[in-house]
Structures are given as structure tokens and as C-alpha cells.
C-alpha positions as CSV (number, residue, x, y, z in Angstrom):
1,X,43.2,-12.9,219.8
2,X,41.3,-12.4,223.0
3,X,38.9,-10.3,224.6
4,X,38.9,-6.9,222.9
5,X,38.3,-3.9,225.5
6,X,35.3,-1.4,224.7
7,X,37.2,2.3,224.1
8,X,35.9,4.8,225.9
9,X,37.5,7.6,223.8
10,X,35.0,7.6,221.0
11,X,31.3,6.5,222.6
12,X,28.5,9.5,222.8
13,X,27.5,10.8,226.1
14,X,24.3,9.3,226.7
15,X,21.6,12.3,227.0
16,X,19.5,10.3,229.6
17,X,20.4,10.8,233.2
18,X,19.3,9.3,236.3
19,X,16.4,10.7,237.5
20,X,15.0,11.6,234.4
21,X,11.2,10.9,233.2
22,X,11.3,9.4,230.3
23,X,8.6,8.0,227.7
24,X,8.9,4.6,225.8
25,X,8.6,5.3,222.3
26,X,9.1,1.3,221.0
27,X,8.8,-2.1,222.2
28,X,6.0,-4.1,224.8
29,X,6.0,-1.0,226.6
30,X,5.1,1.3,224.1
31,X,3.6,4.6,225.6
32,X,4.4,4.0,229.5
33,X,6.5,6.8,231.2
34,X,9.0,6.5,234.5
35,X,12.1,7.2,236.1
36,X,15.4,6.3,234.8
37,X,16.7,4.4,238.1
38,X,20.0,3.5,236.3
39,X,22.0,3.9,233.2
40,X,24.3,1.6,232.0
41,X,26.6,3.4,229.3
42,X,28.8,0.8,228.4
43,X,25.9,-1.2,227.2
44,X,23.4,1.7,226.0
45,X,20.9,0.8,228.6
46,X,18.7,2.2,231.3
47,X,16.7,0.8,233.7
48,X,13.7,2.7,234.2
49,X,10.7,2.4,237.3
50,X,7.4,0.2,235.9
51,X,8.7,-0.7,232.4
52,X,10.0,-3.9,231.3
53,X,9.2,-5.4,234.3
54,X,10.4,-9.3,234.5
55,X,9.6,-12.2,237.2
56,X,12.9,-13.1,239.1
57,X,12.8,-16.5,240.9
58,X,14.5,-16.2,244.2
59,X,15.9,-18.7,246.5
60,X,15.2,-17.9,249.8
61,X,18.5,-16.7,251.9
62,X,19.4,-16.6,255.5
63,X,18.4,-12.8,255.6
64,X,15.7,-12.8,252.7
65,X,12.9,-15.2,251.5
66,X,12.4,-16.6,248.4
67,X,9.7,-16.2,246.1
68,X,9.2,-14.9,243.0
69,X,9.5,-10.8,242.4
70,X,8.4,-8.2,239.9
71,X,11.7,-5.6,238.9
72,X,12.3,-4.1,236.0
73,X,15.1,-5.3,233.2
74,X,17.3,-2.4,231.2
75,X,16.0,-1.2,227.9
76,X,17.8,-0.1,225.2
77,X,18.4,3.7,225.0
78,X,17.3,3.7,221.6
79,X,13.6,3.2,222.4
80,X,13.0,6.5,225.3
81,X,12.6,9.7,225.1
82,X,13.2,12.7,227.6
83,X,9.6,14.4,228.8
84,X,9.7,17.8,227.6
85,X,10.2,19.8,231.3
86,X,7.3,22.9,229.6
87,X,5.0,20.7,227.5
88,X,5.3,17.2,228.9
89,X,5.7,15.5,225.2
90,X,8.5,13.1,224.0
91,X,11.8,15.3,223.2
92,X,14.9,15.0,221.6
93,X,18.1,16.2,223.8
94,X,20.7,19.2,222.6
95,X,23.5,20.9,224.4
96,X,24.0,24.4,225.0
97,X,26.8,26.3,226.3
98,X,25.6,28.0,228.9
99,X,27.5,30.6,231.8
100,X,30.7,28.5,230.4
101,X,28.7,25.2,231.6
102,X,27.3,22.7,228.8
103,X,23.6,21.8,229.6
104,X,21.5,20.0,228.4
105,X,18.4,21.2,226.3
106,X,14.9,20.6,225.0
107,X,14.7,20.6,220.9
108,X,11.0,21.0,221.3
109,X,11.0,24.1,223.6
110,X,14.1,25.6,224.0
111,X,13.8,24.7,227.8
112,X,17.0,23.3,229.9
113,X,16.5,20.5,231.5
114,X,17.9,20.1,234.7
């Protein structure tokens, strides 16, 4: 049968943007807070700044030596949270028509994030 291609048509908008701080509310890195660097939509991940950091062996290039580096693997969507923009906490992420514009919105405190 082949490869089947992933349909676009259906899949949920991920509410986590690049940019974003965002707390770990599962896993090893339970607790820890960062930067989404990335997002990956197609696979429901996002690579965020200090968490889930990994050891990558390198072999040393013509431009770069080798050696072995700290950077940080994707994580599942699933397990961040959006920091509340008013009260710093874990949120969840609502949508808002606003000025003709959706945006998107704090559950805790009513707040649009930017």
C-alpha cells in the first residue's frame, strides 16, 4: 500500500508558539521552564532552551571540531504548559476573536498573550 501522507486538513493548531515560555508539567524535566526554540507540528513537538537536554557525539569537520555537545531533544507537546503573561503559573491556551483578529488567550486570567 505505501507510505500514507499525514493530512493537514484535520490536525489542531498547536497553541505553543516560538518564543513562548513554557513550563514542563511531566517527564525527567518536570518543573523546569524555557523558551520554545522550535515547534515541530507535524510531529506534536517542541524544542525548548535547557530541557531535555541530550549528549551529541560529533565528528570533527573541516570547519568544526568534534567532541561531544549538550542540546536539547523535542518534547512532546502534551507535557508544557504556557506561563501565564499576569501571574506566571502554568495555563491552558483559548482563542478569542478580537478587532476581527483571533488571539490567543490565558484560561487562568483572561490575559492575551502575545
Amino acid at each position: 500500500m505505501g507510505n500514507k501522507v499525514k493530512q493537514n486538513r484535520f490536525r489542531p493548531k498547536p497553541k505553543i508558539k516560538k518564543g513562548d515560555i513554557v513550563v514542563v508539567i511531566s517527564g525527567a524535566d518536570k518543573g523546569k521552564e524555557g523558551e520554545v526554540l522550535e515547534v515541530l507540528p507535524l510531529k506534536n513537538r517542541a524544542i525548548v532552551a535547557d530541557v531535555n537536554v541530550v549528549r551529541k557525539h560529533t565528528k570533527p569537520t573541516a570547519e568544526k571540531q568534534g567532541g561531544i555537545n549538550d542540546i536539547p531533544a523535542a518534547i512532546h507537546i502534551s507535557n508544557l504548559m504556557l506561563k501565564d503573561p499576569k501571574t506566571g503559573e502554568p495555563t491552558r491556551v483559548g482563542r478569542e476573536l478580537v478587532d476581527g483578529k483571533l488571539v490567543r488567550v490565558s484560561k487562568k486570567s483572561g490575559e492575551i498573550i502575545k
